[in-house]
N, CA, C and O atoms as a GROMACS GRO file, in nm:
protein
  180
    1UNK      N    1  -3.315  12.417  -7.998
    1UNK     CA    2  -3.244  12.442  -7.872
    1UNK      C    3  -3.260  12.589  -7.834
    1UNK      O    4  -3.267  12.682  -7.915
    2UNK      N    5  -3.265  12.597  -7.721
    2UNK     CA    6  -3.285  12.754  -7.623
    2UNK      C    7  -3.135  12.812  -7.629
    2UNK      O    8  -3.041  12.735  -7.647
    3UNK      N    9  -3.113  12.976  -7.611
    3UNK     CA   10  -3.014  13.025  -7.623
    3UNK      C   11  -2.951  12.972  -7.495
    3UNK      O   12  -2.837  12.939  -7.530
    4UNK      N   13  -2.966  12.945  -7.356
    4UNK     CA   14  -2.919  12.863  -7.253
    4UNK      C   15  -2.880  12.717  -7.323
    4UNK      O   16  -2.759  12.695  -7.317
    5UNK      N   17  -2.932  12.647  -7.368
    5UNK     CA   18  -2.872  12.547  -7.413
    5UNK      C   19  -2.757  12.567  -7.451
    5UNK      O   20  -2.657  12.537  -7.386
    6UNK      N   21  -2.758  12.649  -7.620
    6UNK     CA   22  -2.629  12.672  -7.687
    6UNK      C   23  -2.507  12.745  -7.597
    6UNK      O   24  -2.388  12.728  -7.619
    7UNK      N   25  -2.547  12.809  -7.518
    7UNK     CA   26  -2.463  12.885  -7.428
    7UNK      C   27  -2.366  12.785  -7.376
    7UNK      O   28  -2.247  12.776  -7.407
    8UNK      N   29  -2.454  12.687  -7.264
    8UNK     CA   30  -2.403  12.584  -7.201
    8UNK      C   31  -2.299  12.492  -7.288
    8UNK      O   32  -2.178  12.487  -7.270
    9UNK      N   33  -2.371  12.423  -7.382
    9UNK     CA   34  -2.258  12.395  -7.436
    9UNK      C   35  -2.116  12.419  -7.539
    9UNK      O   36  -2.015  12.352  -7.560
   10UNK      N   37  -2.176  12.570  -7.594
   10UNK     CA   38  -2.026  12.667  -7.628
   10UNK      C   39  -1.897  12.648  -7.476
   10UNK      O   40  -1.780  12.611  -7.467
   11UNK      N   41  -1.988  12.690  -7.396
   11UNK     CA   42  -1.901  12.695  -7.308
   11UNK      C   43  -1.836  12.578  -7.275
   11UNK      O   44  -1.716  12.572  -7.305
   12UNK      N   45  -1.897  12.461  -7.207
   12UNK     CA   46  -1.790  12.322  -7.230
   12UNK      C   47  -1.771  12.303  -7.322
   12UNK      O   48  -1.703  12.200  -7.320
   13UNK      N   49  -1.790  12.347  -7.458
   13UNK     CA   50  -1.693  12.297  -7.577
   13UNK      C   51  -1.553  12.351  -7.513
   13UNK      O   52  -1.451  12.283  -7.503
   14UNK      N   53  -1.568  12.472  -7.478
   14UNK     CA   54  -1.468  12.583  -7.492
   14UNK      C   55  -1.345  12.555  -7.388
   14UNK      O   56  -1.224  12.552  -7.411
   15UNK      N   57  -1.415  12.535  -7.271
   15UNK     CA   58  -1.342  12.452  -7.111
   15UNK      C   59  -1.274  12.329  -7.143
   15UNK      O   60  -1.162  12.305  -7.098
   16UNK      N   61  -1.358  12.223  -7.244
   16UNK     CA   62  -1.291  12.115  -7.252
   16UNK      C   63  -1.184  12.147  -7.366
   16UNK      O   64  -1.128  12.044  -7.404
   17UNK      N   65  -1.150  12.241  -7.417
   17UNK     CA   66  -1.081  12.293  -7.546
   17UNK      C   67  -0.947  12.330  -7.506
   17UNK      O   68  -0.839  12.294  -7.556
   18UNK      N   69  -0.973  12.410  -7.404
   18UNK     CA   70  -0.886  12.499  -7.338
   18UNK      C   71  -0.834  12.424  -7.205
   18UNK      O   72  -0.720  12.456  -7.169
   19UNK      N   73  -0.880  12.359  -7.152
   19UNK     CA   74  -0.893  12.300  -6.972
   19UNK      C   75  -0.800  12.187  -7.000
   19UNK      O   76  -0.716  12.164  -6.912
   20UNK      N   77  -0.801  12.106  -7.117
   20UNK     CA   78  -0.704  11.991  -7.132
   20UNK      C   79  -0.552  11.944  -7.060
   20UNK      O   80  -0.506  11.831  -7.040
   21UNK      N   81  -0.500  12.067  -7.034
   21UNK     CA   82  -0.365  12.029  -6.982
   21UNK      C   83  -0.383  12.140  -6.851
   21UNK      O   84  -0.285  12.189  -6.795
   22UNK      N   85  -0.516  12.169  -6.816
   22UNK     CA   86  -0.538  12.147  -6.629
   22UNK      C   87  -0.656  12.092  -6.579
   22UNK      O   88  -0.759  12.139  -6.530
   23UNK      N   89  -0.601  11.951  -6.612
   23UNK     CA   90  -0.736  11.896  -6.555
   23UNK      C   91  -0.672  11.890  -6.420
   23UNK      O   92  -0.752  11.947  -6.345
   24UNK      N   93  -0.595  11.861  -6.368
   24UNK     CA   94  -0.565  11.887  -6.197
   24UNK      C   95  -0.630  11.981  -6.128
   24UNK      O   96  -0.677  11.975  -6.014
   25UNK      N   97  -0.631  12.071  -6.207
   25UNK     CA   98  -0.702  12.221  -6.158
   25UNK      C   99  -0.830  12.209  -6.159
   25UNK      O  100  -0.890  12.275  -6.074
   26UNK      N  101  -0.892  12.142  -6.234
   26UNK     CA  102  -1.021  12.180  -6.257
   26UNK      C  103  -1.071  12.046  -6.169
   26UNK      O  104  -1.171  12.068  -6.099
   27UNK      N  105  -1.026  11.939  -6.164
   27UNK     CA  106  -1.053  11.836  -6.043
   27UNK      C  107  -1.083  11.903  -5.894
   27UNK      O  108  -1.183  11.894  -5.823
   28UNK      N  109  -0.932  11.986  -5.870
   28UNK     CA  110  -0.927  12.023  -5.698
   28UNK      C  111  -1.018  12.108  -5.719
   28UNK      O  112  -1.097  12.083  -5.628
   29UNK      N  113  -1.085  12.239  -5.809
   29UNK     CA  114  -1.219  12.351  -5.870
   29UNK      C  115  -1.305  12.231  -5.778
   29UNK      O  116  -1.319  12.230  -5.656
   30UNK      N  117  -1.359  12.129  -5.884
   30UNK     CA  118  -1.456  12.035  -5.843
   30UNK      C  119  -1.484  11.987  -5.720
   30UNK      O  120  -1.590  12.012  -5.662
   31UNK      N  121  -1.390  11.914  -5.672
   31UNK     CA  122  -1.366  11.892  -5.563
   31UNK      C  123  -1.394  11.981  -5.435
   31UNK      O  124  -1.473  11.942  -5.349
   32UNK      N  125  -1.333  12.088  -5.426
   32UNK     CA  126  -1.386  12.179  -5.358
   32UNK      C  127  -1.543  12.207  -5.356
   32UNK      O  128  -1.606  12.219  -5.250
   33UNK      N  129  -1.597  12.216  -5.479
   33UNK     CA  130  -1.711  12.307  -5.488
   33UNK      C  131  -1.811  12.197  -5.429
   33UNK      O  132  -1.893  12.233  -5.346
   34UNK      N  133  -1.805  12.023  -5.482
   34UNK     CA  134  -1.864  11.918  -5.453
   34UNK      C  135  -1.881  11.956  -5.258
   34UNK      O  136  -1.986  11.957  -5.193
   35UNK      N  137  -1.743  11.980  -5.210
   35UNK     CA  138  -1.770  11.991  -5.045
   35UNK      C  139  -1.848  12.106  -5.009
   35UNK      O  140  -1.926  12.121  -4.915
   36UNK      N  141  -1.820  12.164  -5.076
   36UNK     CA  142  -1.902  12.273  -5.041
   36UNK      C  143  -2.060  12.284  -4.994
   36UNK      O  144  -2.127  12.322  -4.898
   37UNK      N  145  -2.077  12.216  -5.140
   37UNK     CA  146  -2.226  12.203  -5.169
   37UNK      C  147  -2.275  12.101  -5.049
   37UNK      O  148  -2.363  12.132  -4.969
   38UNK      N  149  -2.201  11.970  -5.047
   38UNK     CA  150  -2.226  11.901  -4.934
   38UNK      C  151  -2.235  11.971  -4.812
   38UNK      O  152  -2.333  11.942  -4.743
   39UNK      N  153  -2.142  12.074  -4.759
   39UNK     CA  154  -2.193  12.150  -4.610
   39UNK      C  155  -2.290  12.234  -4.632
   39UNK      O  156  -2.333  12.301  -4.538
   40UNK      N  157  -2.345  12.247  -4.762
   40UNK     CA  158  -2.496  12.350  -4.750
   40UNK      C  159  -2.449  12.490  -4.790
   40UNK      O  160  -2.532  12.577  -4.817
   41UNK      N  161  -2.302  12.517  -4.793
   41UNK     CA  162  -2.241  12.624  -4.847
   41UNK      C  163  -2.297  12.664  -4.963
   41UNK      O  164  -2.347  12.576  -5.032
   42UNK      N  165  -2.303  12.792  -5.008
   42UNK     CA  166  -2.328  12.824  -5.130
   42UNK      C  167  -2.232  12.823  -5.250
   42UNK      O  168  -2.195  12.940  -5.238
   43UNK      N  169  -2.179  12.788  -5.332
   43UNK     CA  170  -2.136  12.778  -5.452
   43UNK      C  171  -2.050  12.920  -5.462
   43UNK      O  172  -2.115  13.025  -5.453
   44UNK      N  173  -1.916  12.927  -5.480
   44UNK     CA  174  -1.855  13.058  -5.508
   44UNK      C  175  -1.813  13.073  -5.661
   44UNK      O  176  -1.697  13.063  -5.703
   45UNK      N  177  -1.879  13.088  -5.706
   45UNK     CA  178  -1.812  13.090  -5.867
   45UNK      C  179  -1.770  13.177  -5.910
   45UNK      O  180  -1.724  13.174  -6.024
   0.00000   0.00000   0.00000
């Protein structure tokens, strides 16, 4: 595996570790970003 690989998934280890009791939050995150992308908007991260 590439250091991007391991990166990627440290990090959702880490989100799904930590994120557990806001997944509401991280839905409406999604949600938003999903419309976004749909109007051609760029991604605000």
């Amino acid at each position: 595996m590439n250091m991007y690989a391991v990166t990627m998934v440290l990090m959702m280890g880490t989100a799904a570790g930590l994120g557990l009791c806001r997944v509401p939050a991280w839905r409406g995150w999604m949600t938003r970003e999903l419309a976004a992308l749909e109007r051609g908007r760029p991604l605000d991260i």
